[in-house]
N, C-alpha and C positions, 0 to 999 in steps of 0.2 A: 669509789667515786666521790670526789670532792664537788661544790656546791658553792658558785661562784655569787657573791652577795657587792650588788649593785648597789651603792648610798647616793640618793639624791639625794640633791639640798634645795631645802623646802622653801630657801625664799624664787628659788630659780624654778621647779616645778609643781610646788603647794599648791593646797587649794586660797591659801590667798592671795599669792600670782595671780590664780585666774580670776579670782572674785574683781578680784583689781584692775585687769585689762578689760573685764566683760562688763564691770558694773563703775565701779570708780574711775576709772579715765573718761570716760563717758559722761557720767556726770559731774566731772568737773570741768571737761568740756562745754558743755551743756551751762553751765552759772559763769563760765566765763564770758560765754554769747551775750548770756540774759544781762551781765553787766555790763557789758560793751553797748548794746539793747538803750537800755533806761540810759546810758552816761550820754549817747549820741542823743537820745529823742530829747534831753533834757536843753539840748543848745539850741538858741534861738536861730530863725533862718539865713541870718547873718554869719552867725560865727559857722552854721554849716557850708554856707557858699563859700568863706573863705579856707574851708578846707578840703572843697571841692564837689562837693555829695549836695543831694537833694532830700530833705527830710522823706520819699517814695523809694528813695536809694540805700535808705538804712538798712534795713530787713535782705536784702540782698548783700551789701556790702559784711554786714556782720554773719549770714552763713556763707561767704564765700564764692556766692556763682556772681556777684557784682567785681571787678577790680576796682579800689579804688584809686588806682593808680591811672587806670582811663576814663573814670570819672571825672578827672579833673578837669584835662582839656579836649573838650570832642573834635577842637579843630585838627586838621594832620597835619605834625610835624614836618618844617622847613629842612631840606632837603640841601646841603649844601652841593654846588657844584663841582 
């Protein structure tokens, strides 16, 4: 009976693949927010309105459940005939 030997390769199933999906993607997720965070609250109300957001819109806009893309204009789009 021969004894058939499986080689993973440890950057594809290691443990620091996992460390890396479970721990460091996450937190560099995570310090991308928090600078995105501090770079928005840092603009004055001005330069927020002219790029569409409301300084109460940050915190939404930077996790995600804000669009800032309908932030911009709440009124609806002209509908050509």
């Amino acid at each position: 009976m021969t004894a058939t030997i499986i080689k993973l390769q440890p950057s594809t199933f290691g443990l620091g693949r996992i460390i890396g999906r479970l721990v460091l993607e996450p937190l560099a997720r995570l310090k991308a927010r928090e600078a995105a965070y501090q770079e928005l609250m840092s603009l004055d109300d001005h330069m927020l309105k002219d790029i569409g957001i409301t300084r109460s819109q940050i915190p939404g806009v930077v996790q995600g459940t804000i669009d800032p893309h309908a932030a911009v204009n709440e009124n609806k789009p002209v509908i050509a005939a």
